[in-house]
N, C-alpha and C positions, 0 to 999 in steps of 0.2 A: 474731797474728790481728788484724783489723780489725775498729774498731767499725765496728759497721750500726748507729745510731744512729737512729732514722729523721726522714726530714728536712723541717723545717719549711720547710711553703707559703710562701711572700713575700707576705704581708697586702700590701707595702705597693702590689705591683700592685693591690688590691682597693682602695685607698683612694682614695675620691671627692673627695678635696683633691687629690691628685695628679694623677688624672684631668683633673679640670676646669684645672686647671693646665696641662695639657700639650696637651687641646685646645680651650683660650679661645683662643688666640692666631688662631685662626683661625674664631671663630663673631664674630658682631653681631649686633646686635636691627636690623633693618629698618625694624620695626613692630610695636605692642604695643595693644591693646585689653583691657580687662575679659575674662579669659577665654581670648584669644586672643594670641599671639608669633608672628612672622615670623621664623625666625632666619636668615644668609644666610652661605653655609659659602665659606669662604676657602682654598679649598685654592691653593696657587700654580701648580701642574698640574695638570691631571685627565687622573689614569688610574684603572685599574682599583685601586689603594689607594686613591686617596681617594675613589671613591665606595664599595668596601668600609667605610671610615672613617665616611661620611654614613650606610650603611644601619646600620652599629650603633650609630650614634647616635638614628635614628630609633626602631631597634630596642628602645633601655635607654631613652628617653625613651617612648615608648607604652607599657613596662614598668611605669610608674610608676601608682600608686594616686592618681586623681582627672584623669589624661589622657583625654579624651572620644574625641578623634581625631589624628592626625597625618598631615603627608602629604609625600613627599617631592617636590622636583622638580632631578632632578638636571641640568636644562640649565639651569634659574636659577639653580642653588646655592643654591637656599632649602629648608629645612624650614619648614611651619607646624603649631603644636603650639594645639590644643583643647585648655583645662583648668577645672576647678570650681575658681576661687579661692578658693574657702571649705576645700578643698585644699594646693593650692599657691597661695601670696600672689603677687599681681601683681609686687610688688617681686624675688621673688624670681629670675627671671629675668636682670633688668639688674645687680641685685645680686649673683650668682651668677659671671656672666660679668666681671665690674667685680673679681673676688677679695675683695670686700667680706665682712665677716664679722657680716652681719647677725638678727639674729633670721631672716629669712625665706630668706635665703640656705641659711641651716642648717637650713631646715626642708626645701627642696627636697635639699640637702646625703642629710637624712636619708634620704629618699626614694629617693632616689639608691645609695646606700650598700645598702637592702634587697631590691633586687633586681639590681646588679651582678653579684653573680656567678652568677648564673642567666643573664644576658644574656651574661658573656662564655661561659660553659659553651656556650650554646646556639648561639654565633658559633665556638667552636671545633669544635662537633658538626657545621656546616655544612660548615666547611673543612676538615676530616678525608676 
């Protein structure tokens, strides 16, 4: 007889180190103001994955507590993302994307981390 053991979720898809990891490689700051990021999405083709890929990003970033507005524009490959820096720190953006492992990095990090899987949940109830 076989254990039925039952079996453990893989955290390490949920983890917002990983994440950001896998896709910095294709985000850059534009432009940054008090408040305000330009981010400009690097995919190396666009099709219908990578702008799937931009809308859940805009998706888990508008997720976040202390995001005012975000807006996509997928012929520029830009997001710009409204936030209360008093929130999310300014630094934490460039520092974020940079793999830096800074007080403010780890503050958006956090942010990030508590509403992930609500975001992918809700990307996977799409695509279902």
């Amino acid at each position: 007889m076989a254990d039925k053991a039952p079996k453990k979720k893989n955290s390490a898809a949920h983890d917002p180190h990983r994440v950001i990891a896998q896709v910095a490689p294709y985000l850059r700051i534009a432009h940054q103001v008090a408040g305000r990021v330009r981010i400009k999405l690097q995919f190396t083709a666009l099709d219908a994955t990578a702008l799937s890929r931009g809308e859940g990003l805009t998706r888990t970033f508008g997720a976040l507590p202390g995001v005012r507005a975000i807006s996509l524009n997928p012929l520029a490959l830009s997001c710009v993302v409204e936030y209360d820096n008093a929130v999310i720190p300014d630094a934490a953006w460039p520092d974020l994307l940079a793999g830096r492992r800074t007080a403010a990095a780890e503050t958006l990090l956090g942010l990030l981390a508590s509403v992930a899987p609500a975001s992918i949940h809700s990307s996977e109830k799409e695509n279902a």
